[in-house]
C-alpha positions as CSV (number, residue, x, y, z in Angstrom):
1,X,0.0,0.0,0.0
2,X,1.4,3.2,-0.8
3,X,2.2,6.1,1.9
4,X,-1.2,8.5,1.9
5,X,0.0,12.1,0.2
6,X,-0.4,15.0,2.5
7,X,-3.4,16.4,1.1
8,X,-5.4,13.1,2.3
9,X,-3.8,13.2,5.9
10,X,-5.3,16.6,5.7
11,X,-8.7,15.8,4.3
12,X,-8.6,12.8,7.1
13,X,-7.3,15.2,10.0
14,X,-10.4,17.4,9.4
15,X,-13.1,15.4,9.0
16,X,-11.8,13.2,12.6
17,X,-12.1,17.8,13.8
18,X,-15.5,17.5,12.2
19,X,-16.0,14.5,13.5
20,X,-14.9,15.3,17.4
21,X,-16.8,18.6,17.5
22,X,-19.4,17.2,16.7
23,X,-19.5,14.6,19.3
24,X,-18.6,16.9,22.3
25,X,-21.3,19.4,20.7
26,X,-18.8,22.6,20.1
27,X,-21.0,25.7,19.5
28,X,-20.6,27.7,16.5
29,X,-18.3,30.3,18.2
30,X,-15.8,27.2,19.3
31,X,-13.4,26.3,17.3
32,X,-10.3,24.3,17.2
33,X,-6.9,26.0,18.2
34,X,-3.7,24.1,15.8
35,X,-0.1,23.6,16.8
36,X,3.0,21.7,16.0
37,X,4.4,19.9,18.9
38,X,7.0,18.0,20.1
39,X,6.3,14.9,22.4
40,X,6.6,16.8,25.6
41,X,4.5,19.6,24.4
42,X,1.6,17.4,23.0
43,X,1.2,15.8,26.7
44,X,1.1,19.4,27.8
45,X,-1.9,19.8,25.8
46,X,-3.4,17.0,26.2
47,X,-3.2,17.2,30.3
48,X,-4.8,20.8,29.6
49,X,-7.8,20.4,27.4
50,X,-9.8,17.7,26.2
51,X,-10.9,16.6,23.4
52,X,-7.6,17.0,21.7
53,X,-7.2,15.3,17.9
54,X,-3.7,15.0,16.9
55,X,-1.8,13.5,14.3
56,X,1.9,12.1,14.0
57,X,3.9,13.3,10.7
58,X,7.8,13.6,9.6
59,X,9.1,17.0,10.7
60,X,9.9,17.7,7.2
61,X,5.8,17.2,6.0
62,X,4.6,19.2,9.5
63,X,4.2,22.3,8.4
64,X,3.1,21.4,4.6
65,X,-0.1,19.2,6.8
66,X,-0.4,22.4,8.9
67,X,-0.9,24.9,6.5
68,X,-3.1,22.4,4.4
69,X,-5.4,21.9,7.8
70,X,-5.5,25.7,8.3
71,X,-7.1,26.7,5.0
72,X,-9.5,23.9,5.2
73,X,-10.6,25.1,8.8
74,X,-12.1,28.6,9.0
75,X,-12.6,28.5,12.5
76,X,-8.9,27.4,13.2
77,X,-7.0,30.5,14.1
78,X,-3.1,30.0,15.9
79,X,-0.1,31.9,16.7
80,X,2.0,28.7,15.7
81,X,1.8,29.6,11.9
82,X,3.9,33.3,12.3
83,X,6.8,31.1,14.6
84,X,7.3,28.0,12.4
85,X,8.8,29.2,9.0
86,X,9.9,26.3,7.1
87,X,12.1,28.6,4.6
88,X,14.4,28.7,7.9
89,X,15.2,24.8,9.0
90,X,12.9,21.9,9.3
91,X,12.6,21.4,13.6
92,X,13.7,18.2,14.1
93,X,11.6,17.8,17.1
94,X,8.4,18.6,16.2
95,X,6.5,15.3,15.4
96,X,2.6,16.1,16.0
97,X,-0.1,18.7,14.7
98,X,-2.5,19.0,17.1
99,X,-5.8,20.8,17.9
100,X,-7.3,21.6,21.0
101,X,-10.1,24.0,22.0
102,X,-8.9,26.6,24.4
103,X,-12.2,26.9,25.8
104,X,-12.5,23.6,27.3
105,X,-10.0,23.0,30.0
106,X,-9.6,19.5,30.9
């Protein structure tokens, strides 16, 4: 079986979004906060707010997933995008894109 392309881990990453906000019934001011995050950081989140949907990539396809998720979420607004410039360096630590709602504190 060949390796999905990003565009369909990004079409699968927001419809599990879709999916997940619908089940916990998010209103239609909530919305789903994105970041890239290494290990440490992603149990951060996780022990913070819940639900949290992530999904594990190579650091050097992050931030192609991330900007692909972005424009397909409206709602999805995140400070992450301004900090991780790929034209820089790929961060070899980075290994997750994951979304959380600020709004619901675990």
């Amino acid at each position: 079986m060949a390796p999905k392309s990003v565009e369909a881990k990004a079409r699968e990453y927001v419809y599990d979004l879709d999916n997940c906000a619908s089940e916990y019934g998010f209103k239609n001011d909530e919305g789903w906060e994105l970041s890239l995050a290494t290990d440490k950081e992603k149990i951060a989140i996780e022990k913070k707010y819940y639900p949290t949907v992530s999904a594990k990539d190579m650091p050097e396809t992050l931030s192609e997933l991330f900007r692909l998720v972005k424009a397909k979420l409206v709602a999805a607004k995140s400070a992450m995008e301004g900090r991780f410039d790929t034209s820089n360096h790929v961060n070899n630590d980075l290994q997750y894109l994951i979304a959380y709602n600020p709004k619901r504190p675990r």
